[in-house]
C-alpha positions in Angstrom: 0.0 0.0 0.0 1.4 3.2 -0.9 1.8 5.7 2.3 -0.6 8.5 2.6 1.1 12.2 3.3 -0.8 14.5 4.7 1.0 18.0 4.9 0.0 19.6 8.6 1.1 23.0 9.4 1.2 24.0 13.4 2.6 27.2 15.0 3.4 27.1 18.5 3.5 30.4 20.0 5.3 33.3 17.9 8.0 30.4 16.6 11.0 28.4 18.1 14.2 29.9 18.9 17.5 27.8 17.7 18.1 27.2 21.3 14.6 25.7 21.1 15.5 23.0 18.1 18.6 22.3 19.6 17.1 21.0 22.8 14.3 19.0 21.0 17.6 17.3 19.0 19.4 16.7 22.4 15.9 14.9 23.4 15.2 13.2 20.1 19.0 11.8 20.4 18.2 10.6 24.0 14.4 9.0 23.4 16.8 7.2 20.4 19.2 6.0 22.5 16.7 4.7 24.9 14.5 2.7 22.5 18.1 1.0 21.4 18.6 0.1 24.9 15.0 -1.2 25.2 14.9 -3.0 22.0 17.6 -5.0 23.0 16.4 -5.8 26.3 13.2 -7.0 24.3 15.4 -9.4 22.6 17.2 -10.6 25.4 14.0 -11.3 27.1 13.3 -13.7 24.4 16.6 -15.3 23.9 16.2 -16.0 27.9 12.8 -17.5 27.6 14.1 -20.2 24.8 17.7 -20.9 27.4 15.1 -21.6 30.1 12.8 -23.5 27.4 16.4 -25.7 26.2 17.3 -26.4 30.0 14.2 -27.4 31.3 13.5 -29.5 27.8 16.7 -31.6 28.9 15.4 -31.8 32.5 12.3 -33.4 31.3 13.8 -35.6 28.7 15.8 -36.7 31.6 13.4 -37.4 33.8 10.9 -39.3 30.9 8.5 -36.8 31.7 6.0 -36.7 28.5 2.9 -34.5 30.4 3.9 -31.4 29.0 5.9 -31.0 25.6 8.1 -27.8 24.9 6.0 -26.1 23.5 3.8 -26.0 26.4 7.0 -24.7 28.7 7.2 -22.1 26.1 4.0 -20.9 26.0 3.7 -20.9 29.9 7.6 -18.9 30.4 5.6 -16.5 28.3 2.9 -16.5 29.9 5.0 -15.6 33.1 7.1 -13.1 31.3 3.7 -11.4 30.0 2.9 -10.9 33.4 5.5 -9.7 34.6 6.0 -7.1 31.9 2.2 -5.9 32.1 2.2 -5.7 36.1 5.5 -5.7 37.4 7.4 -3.6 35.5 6.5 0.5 35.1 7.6 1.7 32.0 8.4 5.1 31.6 7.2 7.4 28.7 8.3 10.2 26.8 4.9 11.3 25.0 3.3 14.3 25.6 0.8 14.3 28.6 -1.4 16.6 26.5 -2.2 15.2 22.9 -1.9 17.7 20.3 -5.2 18.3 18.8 -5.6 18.7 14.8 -8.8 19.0 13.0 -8.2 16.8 9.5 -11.1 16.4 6.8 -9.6 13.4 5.7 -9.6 9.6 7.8 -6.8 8.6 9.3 -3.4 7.7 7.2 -0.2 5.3 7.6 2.5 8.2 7.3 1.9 11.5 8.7 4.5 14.7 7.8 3.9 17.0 10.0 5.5 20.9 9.4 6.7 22.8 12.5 8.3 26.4 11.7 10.0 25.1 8.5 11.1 21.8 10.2 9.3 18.4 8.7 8.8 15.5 11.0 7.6 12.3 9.9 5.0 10.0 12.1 3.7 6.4 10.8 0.1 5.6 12.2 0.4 2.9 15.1 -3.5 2.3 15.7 -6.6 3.8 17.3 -6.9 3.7 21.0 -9.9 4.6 23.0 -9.7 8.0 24.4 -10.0 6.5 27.7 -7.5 4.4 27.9 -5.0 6.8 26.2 -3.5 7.5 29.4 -2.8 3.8 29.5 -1.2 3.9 26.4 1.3 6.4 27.0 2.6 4.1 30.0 3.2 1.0 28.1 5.4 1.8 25.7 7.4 -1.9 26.6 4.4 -4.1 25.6 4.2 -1.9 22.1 7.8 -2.7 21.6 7.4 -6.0 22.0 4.5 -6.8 19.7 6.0 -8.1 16.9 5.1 -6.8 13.3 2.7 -10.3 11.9 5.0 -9.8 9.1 8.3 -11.0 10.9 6.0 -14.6 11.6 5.7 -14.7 7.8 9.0 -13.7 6.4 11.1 -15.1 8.6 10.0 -17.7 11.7 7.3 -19.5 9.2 9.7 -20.3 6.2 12.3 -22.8 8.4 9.0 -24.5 10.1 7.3 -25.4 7.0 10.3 -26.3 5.0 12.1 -28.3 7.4 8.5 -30.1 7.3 9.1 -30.8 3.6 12.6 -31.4 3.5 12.7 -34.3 6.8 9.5 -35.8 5.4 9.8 -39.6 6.1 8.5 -40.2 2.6 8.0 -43.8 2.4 4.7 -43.6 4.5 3.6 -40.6 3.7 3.6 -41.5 -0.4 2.3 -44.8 1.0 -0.9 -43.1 2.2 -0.8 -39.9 0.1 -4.4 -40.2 -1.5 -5.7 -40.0 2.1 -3.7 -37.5 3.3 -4.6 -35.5 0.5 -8.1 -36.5 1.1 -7.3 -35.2 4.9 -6.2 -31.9 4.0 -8.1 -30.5 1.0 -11.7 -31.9 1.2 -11.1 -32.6 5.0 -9.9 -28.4 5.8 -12.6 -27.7 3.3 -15.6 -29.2 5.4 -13.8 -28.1 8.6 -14.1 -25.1 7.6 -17.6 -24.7 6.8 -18.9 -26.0 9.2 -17.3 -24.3 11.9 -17.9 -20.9 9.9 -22.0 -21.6 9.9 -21.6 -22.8 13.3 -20.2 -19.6 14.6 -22.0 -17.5 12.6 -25.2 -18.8 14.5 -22.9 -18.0 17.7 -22.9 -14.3 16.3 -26.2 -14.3 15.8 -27.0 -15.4 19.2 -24.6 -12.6 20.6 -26.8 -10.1 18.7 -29.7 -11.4 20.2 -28.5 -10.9 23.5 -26.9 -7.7 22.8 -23.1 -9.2 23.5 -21.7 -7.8 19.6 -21.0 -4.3 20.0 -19.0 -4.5 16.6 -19.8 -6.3 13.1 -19.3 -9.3 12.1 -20.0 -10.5 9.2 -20.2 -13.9 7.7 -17.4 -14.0 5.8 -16.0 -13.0 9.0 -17.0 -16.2 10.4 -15.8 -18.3 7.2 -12.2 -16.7 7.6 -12.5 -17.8 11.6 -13.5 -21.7 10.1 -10.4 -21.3 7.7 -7.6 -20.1 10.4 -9.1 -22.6 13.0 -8.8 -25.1 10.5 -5.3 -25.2 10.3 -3.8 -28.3 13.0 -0.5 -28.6 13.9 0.1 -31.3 16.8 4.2 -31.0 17.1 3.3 -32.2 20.6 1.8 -35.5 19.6 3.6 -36.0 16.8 7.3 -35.1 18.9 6.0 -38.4 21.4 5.1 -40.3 18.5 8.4 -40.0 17.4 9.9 -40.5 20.8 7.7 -43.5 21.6 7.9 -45.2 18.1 4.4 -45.7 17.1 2.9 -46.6 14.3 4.5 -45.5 11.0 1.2 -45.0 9.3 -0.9 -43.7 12.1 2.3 -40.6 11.8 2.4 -40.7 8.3 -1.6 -39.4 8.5 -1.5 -37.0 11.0 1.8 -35.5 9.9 1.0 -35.4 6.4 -2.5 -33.8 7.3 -0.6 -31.2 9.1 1.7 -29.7 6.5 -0.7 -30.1 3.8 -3.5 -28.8 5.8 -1.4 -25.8 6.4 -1.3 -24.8 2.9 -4.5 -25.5 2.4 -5.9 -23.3 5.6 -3.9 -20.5 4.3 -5.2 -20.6 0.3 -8.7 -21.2 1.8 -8.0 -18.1 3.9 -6.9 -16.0 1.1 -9.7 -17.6 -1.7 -12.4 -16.0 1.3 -11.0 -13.0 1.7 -10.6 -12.6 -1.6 -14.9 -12.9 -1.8 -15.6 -9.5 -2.8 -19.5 -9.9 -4.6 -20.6 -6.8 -6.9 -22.9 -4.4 -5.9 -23.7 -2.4 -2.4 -23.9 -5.3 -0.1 -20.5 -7.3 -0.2 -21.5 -9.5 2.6 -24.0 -11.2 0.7 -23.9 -14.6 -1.4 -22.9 -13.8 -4.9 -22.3 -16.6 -7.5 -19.7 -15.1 -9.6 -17.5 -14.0 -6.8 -17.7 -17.5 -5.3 -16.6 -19.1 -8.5 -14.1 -16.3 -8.7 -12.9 -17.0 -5.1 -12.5 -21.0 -6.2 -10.6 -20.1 -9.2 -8.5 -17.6 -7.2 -7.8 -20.9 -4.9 -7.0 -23.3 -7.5 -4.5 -20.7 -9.1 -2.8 -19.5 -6.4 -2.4 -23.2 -4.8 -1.0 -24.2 -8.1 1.0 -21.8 -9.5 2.9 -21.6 -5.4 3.2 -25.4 -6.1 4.9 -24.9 -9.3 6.7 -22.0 -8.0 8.5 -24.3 -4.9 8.8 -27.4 -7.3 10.7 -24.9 -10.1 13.1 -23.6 -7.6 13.8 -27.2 -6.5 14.6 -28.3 -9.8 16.8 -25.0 -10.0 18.7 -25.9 -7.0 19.1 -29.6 -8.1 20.4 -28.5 -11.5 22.9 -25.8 -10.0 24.5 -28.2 -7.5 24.6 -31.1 -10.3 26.8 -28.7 -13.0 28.8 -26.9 -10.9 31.8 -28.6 -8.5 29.8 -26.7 -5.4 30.3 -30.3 -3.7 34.1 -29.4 -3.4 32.9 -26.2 -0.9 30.8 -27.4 1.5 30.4 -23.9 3.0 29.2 -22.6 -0.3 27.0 -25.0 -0.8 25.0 -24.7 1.9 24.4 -21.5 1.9 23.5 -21.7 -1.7 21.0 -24.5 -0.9 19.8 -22.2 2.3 19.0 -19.0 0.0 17.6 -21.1 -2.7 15.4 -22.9 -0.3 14.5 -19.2 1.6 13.9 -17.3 -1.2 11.7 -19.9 -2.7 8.7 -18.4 0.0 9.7 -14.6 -0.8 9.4 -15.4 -4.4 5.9 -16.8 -4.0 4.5 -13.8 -1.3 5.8 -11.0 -4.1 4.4 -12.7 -6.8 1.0 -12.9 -5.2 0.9 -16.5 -4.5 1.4 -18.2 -1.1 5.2 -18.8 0.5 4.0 -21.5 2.9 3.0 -24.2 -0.2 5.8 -23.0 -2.2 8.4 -23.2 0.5 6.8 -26.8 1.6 7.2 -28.7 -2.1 10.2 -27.2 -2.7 11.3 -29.1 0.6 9.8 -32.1 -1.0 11.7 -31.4 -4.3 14.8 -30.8 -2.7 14.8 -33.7 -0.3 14.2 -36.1 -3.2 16.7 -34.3 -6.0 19.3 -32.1 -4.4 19.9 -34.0 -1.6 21.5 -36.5 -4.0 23.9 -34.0 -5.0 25.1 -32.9 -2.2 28.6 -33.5 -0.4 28.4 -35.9 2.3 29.3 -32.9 4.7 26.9 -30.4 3.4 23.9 -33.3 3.6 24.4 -33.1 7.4 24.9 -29.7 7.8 21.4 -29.0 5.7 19.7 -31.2 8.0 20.9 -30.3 10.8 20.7 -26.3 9.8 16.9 -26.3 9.2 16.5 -28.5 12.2 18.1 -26.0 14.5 16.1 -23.4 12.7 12.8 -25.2 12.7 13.3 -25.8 17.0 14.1 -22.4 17.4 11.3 -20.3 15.4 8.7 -23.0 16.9 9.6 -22.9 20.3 9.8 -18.3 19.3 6.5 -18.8 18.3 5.2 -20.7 20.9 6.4 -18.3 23.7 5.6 -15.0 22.0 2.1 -16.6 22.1 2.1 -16.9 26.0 3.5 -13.4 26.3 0.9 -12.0 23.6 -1.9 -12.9 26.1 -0.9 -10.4 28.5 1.2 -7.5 26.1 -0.9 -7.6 23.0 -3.2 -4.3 23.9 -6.3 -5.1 21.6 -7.7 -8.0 23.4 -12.0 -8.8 22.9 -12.7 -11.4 25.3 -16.1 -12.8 24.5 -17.3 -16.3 26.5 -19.9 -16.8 24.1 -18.2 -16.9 21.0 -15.5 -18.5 23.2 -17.5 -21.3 24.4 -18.9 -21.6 20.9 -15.6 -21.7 18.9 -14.4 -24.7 21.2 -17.8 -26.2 20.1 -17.7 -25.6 16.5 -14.3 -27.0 16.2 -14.7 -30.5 17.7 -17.9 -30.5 15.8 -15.8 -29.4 12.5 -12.9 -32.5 13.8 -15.7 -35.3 13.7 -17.3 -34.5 10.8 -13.9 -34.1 9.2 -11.9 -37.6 10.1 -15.3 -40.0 10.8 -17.2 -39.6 7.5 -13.9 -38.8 5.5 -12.4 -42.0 7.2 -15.3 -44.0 6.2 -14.7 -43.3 2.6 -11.2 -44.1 2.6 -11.6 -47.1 3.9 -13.9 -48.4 1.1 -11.1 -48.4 -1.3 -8.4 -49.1 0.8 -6.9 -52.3 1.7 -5.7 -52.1 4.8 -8.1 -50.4 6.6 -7.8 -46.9 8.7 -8.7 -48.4 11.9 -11.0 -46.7 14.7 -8.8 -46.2 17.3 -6.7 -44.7 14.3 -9.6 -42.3 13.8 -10.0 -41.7 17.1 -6.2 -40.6 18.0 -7.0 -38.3 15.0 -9.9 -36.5 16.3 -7.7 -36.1 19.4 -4.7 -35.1 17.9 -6.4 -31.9 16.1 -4.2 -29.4 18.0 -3.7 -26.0 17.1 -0.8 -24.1 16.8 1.7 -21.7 15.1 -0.2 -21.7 11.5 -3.2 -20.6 13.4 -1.6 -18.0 15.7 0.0 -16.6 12.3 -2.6 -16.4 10.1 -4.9 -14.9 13.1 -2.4 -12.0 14.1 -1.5 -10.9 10.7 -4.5 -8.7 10.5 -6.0 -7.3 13.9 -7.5 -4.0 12.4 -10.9 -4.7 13.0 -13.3 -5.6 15.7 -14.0 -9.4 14.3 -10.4 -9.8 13.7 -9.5 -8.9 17.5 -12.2 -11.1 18.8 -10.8 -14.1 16.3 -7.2 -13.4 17.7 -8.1 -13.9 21.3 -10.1 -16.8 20.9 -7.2 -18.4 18.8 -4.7 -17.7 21.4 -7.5 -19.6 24.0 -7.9 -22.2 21.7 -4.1 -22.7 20.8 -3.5 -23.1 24.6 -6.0 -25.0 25.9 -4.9 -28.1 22.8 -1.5 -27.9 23.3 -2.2 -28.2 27.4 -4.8 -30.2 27.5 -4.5 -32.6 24.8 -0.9 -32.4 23.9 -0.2 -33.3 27.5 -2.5 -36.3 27.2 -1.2 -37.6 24.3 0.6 -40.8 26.1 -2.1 -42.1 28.2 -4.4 -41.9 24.7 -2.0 -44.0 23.2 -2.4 -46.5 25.8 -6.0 -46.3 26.3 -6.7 -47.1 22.5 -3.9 -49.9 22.5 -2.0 -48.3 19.6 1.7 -50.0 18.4 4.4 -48.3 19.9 8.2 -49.2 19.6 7.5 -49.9 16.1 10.5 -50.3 13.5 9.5 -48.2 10.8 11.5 -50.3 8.1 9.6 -53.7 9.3 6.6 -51.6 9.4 7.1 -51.1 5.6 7.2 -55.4 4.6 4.6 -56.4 3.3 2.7 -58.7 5.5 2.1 -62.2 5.2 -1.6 -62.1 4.4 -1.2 -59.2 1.1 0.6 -62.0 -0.9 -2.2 -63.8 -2.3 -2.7 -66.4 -5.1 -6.6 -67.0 -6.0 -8.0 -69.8 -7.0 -10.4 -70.0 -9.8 -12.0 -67.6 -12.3 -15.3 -65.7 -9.9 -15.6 -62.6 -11.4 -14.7 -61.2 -8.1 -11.3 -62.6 -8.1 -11.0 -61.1 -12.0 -12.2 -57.1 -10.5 -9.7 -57.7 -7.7 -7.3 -58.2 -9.8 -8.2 -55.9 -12.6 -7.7 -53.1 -10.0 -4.2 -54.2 -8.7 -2.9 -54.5 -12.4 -4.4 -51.0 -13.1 -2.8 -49.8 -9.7 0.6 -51.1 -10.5 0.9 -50.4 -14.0 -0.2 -46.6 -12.9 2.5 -46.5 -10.4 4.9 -47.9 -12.4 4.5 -45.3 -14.9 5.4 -43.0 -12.6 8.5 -44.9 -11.0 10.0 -45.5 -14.4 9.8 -41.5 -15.5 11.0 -40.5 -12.4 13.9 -43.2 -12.2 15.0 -43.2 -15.7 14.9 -39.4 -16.3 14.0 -37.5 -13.8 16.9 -38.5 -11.7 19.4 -39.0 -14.1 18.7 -35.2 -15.5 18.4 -34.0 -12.0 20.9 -35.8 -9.8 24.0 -37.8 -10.1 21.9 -40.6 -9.3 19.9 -43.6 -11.8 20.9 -45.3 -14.8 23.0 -42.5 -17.1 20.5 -41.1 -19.5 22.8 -42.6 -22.8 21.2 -45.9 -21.5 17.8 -44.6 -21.3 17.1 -42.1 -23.9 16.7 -43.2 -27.6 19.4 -43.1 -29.6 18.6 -39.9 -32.0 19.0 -38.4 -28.0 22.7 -39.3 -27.6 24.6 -35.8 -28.0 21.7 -34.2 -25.2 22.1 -37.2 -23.5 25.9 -36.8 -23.1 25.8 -33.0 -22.2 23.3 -34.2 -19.7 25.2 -36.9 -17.9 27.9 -35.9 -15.8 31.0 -38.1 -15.3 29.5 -39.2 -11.7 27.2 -41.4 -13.1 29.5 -43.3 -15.9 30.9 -44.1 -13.0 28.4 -45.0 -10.4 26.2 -47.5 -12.4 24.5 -47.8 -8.8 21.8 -45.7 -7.5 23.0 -43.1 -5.2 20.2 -43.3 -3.3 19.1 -42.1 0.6 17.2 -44.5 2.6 14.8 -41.8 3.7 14.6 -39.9 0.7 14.1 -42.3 -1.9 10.4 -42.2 -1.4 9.5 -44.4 -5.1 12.1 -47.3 -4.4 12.1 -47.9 -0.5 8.6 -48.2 -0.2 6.5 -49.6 -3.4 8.4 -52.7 -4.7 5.9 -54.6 -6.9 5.9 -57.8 -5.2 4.4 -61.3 -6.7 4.5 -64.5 -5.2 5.1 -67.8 -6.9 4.0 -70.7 -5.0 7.7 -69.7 -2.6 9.0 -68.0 -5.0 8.4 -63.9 -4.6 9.9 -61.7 -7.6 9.6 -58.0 -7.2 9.5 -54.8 -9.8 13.0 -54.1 -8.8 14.1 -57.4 -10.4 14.8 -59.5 -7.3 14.1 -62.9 -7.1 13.8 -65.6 -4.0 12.3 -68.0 -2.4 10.4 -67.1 1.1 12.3 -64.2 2.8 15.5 -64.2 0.4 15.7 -62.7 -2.5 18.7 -63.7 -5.2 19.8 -62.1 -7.8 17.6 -61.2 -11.5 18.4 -58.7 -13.9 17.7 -55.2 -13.5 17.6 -53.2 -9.7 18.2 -55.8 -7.1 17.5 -55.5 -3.7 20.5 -53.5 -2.6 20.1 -51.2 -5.3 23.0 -52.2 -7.6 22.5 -53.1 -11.0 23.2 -56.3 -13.0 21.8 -55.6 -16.8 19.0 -55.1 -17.9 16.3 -52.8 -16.5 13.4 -53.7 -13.7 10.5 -53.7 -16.1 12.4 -56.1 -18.2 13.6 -58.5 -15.7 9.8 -58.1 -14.3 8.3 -59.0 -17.9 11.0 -62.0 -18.4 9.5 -63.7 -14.9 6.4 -63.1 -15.6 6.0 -64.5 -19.2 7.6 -67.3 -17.8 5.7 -68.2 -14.7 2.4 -67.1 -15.9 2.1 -70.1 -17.9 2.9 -72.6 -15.6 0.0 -70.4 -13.2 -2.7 -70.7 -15.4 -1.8 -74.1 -16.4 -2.6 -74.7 -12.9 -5.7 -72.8 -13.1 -4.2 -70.4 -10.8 -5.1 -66.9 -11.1 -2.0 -64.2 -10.5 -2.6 -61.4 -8.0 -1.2 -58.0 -7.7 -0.6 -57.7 -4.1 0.3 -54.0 -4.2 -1.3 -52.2 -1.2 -3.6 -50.1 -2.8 -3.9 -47.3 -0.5 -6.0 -44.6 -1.5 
């Protein structure tokens, strides 16, 4: 927005005197030197609350205490450091008593120049205050320093959160049940959010009735509230998860569901406010703006997508061409700007950082991370994991200390009571009927104690918090903001803290070995006797299901890759012949002379965790061209099991077994199977 100047002219008295100017410099150095000082008590304040945080984080991992997660420590030091700051601590101020009066027939602006005896002094507009509480005001010049501008959440503590997301994704489950994360996150949020925004808008309406709303609130008010409040993160659940080892899946969904649900809340947030319907009454339903605000989702969720994947590919080609690897410093600070500027890129073209910034963690995990020195792999990983701790826990204790500094506060029990209603309401009717679906087309069922660790998991968090203090101009917005900050706490306390006992009580897996997790278990190998036309739609839809995965497996491993990484087969062997001289240019020495995958057990998301596997009689053959009898695979052409290569490709080797025990199958009369898990 560009700054509004408003020229005002003011006499005092017959003039000032040099003498005059010269004090006010002498004060204006002073006030100066004293906000320094200020400022970086401010900081230290914070940089104390995250020591304390750290120390009493390794006290508690000491002691196996799993009650309370860090982020609940940090939200209650700043809860303490709030209060301290808003009644212990009397700041002094160096305003006026009396407030200059000025009669102005425009409204107020952002940038005010204001002309004294020749002299021009700039002012920026901070906000309106009530006239009674000015006085107030004028004391508490600490808690407006530090209130944080919602911008530094986006442009700086949000980016190393979401992309550390991306880039330590444990990919084999999470592409193992990526239709119903997906499923989760956009038609899931989507419901969520509806319903909660027609459930509080009957809170609003309710409020009139009683006379409780002494501001408007509109229903795309109440929309925006479902779309915010939509947005889960449960690091607390998740961070025991981890710790205890449960099960892979049941992490994979409600992980997933969180990052991708964050980029969804945040489009869906920007697709409503976007709503702007023709005419006098904007706050009424108006086809063409609603179609308008869908299309304004679809293209700005795409386009950031592409945005984050581009820069990926960017990234992976840079460090591929170059000899970067021989300078690890270099390197990863190229990958660290790359991987930053990605969510700048998106927010000044218009589209949204958080889904750019989150695939290009995917893109980078699964490309550039193969090009990397072994040195500057570690220090990525460990660099964004640093970052992504710090900024959480940042955000987590700025949120206890908000409670008590942030001077706008609209504390409303009904709509408070009513929120925490609508959302469990919003939960259900998110994971039970969604769930339900699913698990017609899946194979291996979501269970219900699955479903129910999901409803309880629904925490909210940093997205929320974000998204809700980024705009606090107006009297809905205020009352959203404090009900977030109620909400955010009372999750994170409440059902963060009983996270373990949940476990327990719904007798889910935990010390779980997320590689044994991922074999196949004994019952999805199956052979079917006969010719029922059951048996031939079962397997119709595992043939369709592999053959579509393959598809995808053999692009991405026999040209994406090889373009993109030092990694796969070198593209000479795998691009047609009229191809060669591209193909050359293309293929860097590294892979002539690796003719092995370089490949990263947690990254390589298509290999690690899809095998195609059939079973003979004892004999089991899988899409990477293994071979064995019971739990032993020997040697066939193509990929074996190790990832080395010995010939021909997979598909080939797969094609060669299977043309050759098909026959003796149906000579049996035995019907051959696709056992692939079809998850949806």
């Amino acid at each position: 927005m560009m700054a509004a100047w408003i020229l005002l002219s003011c006499a005092w008295g017959q003039g000032m005197r040099a003498e005059d100017f010269a004090m006010e410099e002498l004060a204006t150095e002073k006030e100066a030197e004293e906000s320094h000082r200020q400022d970086s008590f401010n900081m230290l304040t914070f940089i104390l609350l995250l020591t304390l945080t750290i120390l009493t984080i390794w006290l508690f991992k000491h002691r196996r205490v799993r009650f309370l997660h860090e982020t609940g420590l940090a939200m209650i030091y700043g809860l303490l450091v709030g209060v301290i700051l808003r009644y212990g601590i009397p700041a002094n101020s160096y305003h006026n008593k009396t407030p200059a009066s000025c009669s102005l027939r425009e409204g107020p602006t952002s940038t005010l120049l204001l002309n004294v005896s020749g002299k021009f002094f700039e002012y920026t507009l901070k906000g309106e205050i009530n006239s009674r509480e000015i006085h107030n005001v004028e004391q508490n010049d600490m808690l407006r320093k530090v209130t944080f501008d919602p911008e530094v959440f986006f442009n700086i503590l949000l980016p190393p959160i979401i992309f550390h997301a991306g880039y330590s994704l444990k990919k084999r489950h999470f592409f193992r049940n990526l239709g119903s994360i997906i499923t989760y996150a956009f038609l899931g949020t989507a419901v969520s959010c509806f319903v909660i925004g027609n459930l509080m808008y009957g809170v609003v309406k309710l409020m009139q009735a009683v006379g409780q709303l002494t501001g408007k609130f509109y229903y795309t008010d109440c929309l925006f509230f479902g779309a915010i409040i939509s947005a889960t993160d449960p690091v607390t659940v998740l961070a025991i998860f981890n710790e205890l080892h449960a099960d892979g899946d049941l992490y994979a969904l409600l992980f997933g569901e969180s990052v991708m649900n964050d980029a969804v809340a945040i489009v869906l947030s920007s697709s409503i406010v976007a709503y702007q319907p023709a005419g006098a009454n904007t706050h009424q339903f108006d086809a063409s703006a609603f179609f308008k605000s869908v299309g304004v989702f679809i293209g700005i969720f795409s386009g950031s997508f592409v945005m984050g994947a581009a820069t990926g590919v960017v990234t992976a080609l840079v460090t591929k061409f170059t000899k970067l690897h021989c300078f690890p410093l270099l390197e990863t600070a190229l990958f660290f700007l790359m991987s930053w500027s990605t969510f700048l890129l998106a927010e000044a073209c218009g589209f949204t950082g958080v889904v750019a910034v989150l695939f290009c963690g995917i893109t980078q995990a699964h490309y550039t991370y193969n090009n990397l020195s072994e040195e500057s792999t570690k220090r990525t990983k460990q660099l964004f994991e640093v970052l992504h701790f710090l900024a959480e826990n940042f955000i987590f204790s700025y949120m206890g200390l908000a409670l008590f500094t942030f001077q706008n506060h609209i504390f409303s029990p009904v709509f408070i009571i009513g929120a925490f209603i609508a959302i469990f309401i919003g939960r259900a009717l998110n994971i039970y009927p969604l769930s339900f679906l699913l698990n017609l087309g899946r194979r291996h069922k979501i269970k219900g104690n699955f479903q129910h660790m999901m409803m309880f998991a629904g925490l909210r968090g940093a997205m929320a918090f974000a998204l809700a203090i980024r705009d606090t101009a107006t009297y809905a917005r205020q009352m959203m903001f404090t009900t977030t900050l109620l909400i955010v706490f009372f999750t994170v306390w409440v059902f963060g803290g009983g996270t373990t006992p949940m476990l327990s009580w719904l007798h889910i897996r935990v010390d779980v070995d997320p590689d044994q997790d991922l074999q196949p278990s004994a019952d999805s190998f199956q052979v079917l006797q006969g010719d029922g036309p059951q048996a031939e739609g079962q397997s119709k839809t595992k043939q369709e299901s592999a053959w579509l995965f393959r598809l995808w497996y053999t692009f991405d491993h026999n040209y994406l890759k090889p373009i993109l990484t030092h990694s796969g087969p070198p593209l000479t062997s795998t691009l047609p012949s009229y191809c060669g001289p591209l193909a050359s240019c293309l293929t860097t020495p590294r892979a002539y002379e690796n003719h092995e995958q370089l490949r990263d057990p947690d990254s390589d998301l298509i290999r690690g965790d899809a095998d195609l596997t059939f079973t003979f009689g004892d004999t089991a053959i899988t899409a990477n061209g293994a071979s064995g009898s019971g739990a032993d695979t020997a040697g066939g052409s193509g990929w074996s099991a190790n990832g080395k290569r010995s010939g021909s490709t997979s598909e080939e080797a797969l094609e060669r077994e299977l043309d050759s025990r098909e026959q003796e199958l149906l000579s049996r009369g035995t019907r051959l199977v696709f056992p692939i898990e079809d998850h949806i």
